[in-house]
C-alpha positions in Angstrom: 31.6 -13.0 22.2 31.2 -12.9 18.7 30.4 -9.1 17.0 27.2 -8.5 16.2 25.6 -7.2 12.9 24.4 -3.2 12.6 20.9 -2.9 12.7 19.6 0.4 12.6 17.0 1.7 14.9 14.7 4.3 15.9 15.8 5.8 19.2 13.5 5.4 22.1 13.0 9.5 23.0 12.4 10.0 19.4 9.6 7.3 19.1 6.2 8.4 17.8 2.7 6.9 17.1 2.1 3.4 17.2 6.0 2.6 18.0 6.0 5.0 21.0 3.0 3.0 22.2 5.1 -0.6 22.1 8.2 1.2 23.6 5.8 2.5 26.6 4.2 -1.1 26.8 8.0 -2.6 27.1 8.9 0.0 29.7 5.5 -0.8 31.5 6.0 -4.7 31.4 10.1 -5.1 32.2 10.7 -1.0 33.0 13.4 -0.8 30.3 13.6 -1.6 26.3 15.1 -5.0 25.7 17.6 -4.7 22.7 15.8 -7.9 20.9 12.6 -5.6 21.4 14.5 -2.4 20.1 15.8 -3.9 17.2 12.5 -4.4 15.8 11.7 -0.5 16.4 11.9 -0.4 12.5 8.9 -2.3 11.9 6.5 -1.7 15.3 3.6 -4.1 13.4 6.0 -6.7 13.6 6.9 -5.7 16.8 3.7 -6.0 18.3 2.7 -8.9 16.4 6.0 -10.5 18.5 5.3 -9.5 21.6 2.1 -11.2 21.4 3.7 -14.6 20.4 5.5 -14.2 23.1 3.0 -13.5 25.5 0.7 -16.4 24.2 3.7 -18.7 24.6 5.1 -17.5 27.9 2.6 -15.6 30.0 -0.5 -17.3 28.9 -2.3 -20.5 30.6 -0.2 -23.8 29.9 0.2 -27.1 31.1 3.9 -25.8 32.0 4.8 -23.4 34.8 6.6 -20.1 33.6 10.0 -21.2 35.1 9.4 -24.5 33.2 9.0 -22.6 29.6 12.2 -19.8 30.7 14.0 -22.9 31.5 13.7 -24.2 28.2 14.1 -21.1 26.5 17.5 -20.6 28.2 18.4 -24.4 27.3 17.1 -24.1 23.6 19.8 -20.9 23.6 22.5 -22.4 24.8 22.2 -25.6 22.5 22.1 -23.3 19.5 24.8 -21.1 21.3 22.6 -18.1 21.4 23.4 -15.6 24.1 19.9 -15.5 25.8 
């Protein structure tokens, strides 16, 4: 696996504010902190402004099922060798 880079980022315990509130809302919706959610912890806007892509992409009504849309997430990762 290649190395990745050092990003910094705000530990979870020591979240306050606004960033505490997206950390809680990740614990709440997958019950731990993904790192490509942490890694953002630098920036919560941004953060939130993600999560909300990704909710109108993946959770939201669409002509495709959920699997359908993981599936080609996971396939769009491995064709631009991504660990997903």
């Amino acid at each position: 696996m290649p190395l990745m880079p050092y990003i910094e980022q705000i530990e979870i315990a020591k979240a306050t504010g606004f960033l505490k509130k997206q950390f809680d809302q990740a614990l709440e919706r997958a019950g731990r902190v993904w790192h490509i959610v942490h890694i953002m912890s630098l920036n919560p806007r941004a953060m939130d402004a993600s999560m909300k892509f990704y909710g109108a992409l993946m959770v939201a009504s669409s002509p495709l099922a959920r699997w359908q849309r993981e599936m080609l997430a996971v396939v769009t990762a491995k064709a631009n060798d991504c660990f997903y």
